[in-house]
C-alpha positions as CSV (number, residue, x, y, z in Angstrom):
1,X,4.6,9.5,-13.3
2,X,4.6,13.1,-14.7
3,X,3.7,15.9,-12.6
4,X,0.3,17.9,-13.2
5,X,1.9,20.3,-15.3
6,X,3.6,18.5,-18.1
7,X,0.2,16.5,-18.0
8,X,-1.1,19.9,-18.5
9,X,0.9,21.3,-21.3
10,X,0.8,17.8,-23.1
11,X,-3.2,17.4,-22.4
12,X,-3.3,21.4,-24.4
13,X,-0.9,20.8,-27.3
14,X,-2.8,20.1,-30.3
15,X,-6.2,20.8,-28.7
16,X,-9.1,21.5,-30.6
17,X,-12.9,21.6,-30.4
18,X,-12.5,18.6,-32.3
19,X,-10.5,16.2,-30.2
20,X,-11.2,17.3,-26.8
21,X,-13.1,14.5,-26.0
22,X,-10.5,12.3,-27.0
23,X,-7.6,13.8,-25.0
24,X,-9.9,13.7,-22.0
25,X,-10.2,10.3,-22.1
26,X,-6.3,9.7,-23.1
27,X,-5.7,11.6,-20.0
28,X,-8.2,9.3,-17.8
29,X,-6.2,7.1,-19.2
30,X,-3.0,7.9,-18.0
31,X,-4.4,8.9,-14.4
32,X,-6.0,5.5,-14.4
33,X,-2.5,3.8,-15.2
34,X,-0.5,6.2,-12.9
35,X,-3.3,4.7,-10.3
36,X,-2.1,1.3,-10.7
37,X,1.7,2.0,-10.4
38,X,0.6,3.7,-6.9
39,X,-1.1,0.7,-6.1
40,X,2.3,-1.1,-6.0
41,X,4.8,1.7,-4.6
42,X,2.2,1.9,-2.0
43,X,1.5,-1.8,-1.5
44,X,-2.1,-0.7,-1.2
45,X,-4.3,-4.4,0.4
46,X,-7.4,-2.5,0.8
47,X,-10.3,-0.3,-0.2
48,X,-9.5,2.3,1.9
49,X,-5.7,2.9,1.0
50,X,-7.1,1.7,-2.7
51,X,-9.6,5.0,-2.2
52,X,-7.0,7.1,-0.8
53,X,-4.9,6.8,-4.0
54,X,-8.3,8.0,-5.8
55,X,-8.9,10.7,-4.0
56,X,-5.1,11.7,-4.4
57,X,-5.4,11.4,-7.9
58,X,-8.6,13.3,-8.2
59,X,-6.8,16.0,-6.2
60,X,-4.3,16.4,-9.2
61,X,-6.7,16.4,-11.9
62,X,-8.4,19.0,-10.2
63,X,-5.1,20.9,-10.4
64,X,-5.3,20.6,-14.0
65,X,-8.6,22.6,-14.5
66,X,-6.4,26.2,-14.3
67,X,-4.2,24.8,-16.6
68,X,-6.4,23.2,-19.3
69,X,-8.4,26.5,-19.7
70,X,-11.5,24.7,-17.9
71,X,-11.4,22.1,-20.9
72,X,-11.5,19.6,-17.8
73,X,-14.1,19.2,-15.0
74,X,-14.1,19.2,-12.0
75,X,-13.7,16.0,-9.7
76,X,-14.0,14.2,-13.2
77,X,-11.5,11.5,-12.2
78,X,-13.4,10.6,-9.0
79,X,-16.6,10.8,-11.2
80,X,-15.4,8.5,-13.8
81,X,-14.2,6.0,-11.1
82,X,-17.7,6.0,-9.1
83,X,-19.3,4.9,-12.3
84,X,-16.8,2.1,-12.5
85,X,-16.9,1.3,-8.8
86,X,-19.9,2.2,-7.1
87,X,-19.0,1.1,-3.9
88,X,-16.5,3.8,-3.9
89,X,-19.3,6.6,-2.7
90,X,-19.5,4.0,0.7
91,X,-15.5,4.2,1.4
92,X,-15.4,7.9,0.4
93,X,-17.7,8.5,3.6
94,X,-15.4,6.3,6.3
95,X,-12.3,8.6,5.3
């Protein structure tokens, strides 16, 4: 796992108006994967500890918005995984 600002410099290398939208996703995607290799360090069994690692997560990429310029927004990783998990707006209120 890299820390939020390698992820940061590595997100603004290269960026354009043009592929901005691409590395935004690339860097879903590697929050996303990160998510799963906490899953296991964690030995998360639940939705709650499952959520936790989210909101973790989320934290992070919200570090990220200084140092992307704004190119990023904000709680866009919790967004992205409420679309995918709708349920998760239910657990988010129990913690």
């Amino acid at each position: 796992m890299k820390k939020a600002k390698q992820q940061a410099k590595e997100f603004m290398e290269g960026l354009t108006n043009e592929n901005v939208n691409r590395k935004i996703m690339d860097l879903l995607k590697e929050f996303s994967d990160e998510v799963t290799e906490l899953q296991k360090i964690r030995h998360c069994k639940n939705d709650i500890s499952f959520f936790s690692i989210i909101k973790d997560q989320n934290d992070k990429w919200n570090s990220l918005i200084s140092k992307t310029n704004g190119s990023i927004m904000r709680d866009g990783f919790l967004n992205y995984w409420k679309k995918q998990i709708p349920e998760l707006e239910r657990i988010r209120g129990t913690i």
